[in-house]
DSSP file (Angstrom, degrees, kcal/mol; ACC not computed):
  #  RESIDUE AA STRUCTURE BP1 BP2  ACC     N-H-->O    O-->H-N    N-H-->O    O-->H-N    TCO  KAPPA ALPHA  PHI   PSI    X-CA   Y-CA   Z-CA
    1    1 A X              0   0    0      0, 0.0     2,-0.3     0, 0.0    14,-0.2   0.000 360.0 360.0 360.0 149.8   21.3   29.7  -26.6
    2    2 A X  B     -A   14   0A   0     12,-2.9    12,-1.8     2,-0.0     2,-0.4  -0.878 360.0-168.3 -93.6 139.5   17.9   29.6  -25.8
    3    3 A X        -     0   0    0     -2,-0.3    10,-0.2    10,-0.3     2,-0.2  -0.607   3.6-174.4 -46.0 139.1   15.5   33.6  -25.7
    4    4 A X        +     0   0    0     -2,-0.4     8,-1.3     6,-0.1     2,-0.7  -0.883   8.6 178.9 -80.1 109.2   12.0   33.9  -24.3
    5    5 A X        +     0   0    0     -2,-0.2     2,-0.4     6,-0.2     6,-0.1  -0.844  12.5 166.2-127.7 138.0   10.3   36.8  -24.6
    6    6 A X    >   -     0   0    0     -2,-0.7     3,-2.1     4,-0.2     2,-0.4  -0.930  40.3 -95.6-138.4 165.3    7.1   38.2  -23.7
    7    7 A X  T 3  S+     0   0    0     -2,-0.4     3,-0.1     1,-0.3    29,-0.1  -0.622 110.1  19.8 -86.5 135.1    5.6   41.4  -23.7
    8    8 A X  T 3  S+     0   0    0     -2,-0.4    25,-1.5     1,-0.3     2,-0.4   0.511 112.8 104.0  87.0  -1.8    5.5   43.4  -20.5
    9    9 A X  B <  S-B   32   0B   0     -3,-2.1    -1,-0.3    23,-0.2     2,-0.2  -0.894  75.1-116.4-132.0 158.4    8.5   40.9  -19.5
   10   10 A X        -     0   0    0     21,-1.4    -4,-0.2    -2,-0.4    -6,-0.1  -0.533  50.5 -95.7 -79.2 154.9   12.5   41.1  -19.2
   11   11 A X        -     0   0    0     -2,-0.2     2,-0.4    -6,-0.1    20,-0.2  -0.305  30.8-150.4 -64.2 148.6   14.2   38.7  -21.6
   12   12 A X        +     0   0    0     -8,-1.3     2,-0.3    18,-0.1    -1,-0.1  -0.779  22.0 178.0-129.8 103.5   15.1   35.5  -20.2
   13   13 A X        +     0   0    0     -2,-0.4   -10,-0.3   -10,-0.2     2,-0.3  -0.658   6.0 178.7 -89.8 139.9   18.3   34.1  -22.0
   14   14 A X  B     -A    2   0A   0    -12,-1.8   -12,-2.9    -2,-0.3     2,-0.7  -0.964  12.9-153.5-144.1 131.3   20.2   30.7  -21.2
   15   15 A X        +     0   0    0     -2,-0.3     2,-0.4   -14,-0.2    -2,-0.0  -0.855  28.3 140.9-119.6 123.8   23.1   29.5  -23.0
   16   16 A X        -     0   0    0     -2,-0.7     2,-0.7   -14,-0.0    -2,-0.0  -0.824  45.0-105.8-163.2-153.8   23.9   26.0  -23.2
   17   17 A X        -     0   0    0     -2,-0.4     2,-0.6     2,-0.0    -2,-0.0  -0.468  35.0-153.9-103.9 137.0   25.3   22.9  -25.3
   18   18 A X        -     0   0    0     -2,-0.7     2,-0.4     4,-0.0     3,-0.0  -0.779  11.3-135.5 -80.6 134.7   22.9   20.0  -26.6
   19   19 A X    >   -     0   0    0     -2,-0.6     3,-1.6     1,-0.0    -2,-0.0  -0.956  27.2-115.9 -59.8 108.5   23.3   16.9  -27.3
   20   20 A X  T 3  S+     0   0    0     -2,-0.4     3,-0.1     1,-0.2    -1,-0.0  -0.056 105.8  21.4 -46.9 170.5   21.8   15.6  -30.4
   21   21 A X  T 3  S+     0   0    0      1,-0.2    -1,-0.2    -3,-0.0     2,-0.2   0.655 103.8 105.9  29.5  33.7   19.2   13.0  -29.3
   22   22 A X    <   -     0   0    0     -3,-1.6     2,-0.3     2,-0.0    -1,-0.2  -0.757  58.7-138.6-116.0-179.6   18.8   14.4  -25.7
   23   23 A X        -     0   0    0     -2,-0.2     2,-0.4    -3,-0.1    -3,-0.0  -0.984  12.7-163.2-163.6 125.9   16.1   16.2  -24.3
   24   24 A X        -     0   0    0     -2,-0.3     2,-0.3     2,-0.0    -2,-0.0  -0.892   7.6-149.3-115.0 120.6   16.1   19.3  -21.8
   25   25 A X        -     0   0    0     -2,-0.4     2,-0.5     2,-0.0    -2,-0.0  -0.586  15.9-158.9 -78.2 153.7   13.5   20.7  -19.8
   26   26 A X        -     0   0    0     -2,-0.3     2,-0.6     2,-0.0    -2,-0.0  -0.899  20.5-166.8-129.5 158.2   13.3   24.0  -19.1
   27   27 A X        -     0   0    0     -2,-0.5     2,-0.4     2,-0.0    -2,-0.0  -0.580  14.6-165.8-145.7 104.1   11.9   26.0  -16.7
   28   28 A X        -     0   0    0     -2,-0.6     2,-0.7     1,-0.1    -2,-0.0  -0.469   0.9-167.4 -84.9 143.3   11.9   30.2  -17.5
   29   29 A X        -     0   0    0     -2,-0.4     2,-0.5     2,-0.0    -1,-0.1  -0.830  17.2-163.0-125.3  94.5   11.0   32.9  -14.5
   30   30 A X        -     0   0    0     -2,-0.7     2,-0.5   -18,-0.1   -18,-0.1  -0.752   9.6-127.7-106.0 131.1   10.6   35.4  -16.1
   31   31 A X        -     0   0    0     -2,-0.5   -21,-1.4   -20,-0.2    -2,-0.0  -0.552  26.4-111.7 -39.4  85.8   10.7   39.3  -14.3
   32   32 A X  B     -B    9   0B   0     -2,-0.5     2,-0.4   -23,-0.2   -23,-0.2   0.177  41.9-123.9   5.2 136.8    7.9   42.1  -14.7
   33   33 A X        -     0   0    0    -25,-1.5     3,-0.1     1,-0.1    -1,-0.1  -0.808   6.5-129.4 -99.3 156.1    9.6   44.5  -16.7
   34   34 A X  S    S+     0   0    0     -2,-0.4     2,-1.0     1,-0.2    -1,-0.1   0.698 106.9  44.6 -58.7 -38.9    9.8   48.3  -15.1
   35   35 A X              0   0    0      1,-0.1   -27,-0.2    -3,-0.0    -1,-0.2  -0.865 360.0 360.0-128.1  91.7    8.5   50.2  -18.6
   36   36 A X              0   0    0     -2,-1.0    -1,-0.1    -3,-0.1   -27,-0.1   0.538 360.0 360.0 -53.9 360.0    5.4   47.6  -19.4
């Protein structure tokens, strides 16, 4: 699984399966958290 986390932000979690020698973009939208 993939985590991003920033401060001031809700976590943004994804889980999924690789392939060795591929290559994944990603693209996180991550929320305003309620309690900065």
């Amino acid at each position: 699984s993939v985590v991003v986390k920033k401060s001031g932000y809700k976590s943004w979690e994804r889980k999924m399966k690789v392939v060795a020698g591929s290559s994944i973009h990603l693209n996180a939208e991550m929320e305003k958290s309620a309690n900065p």
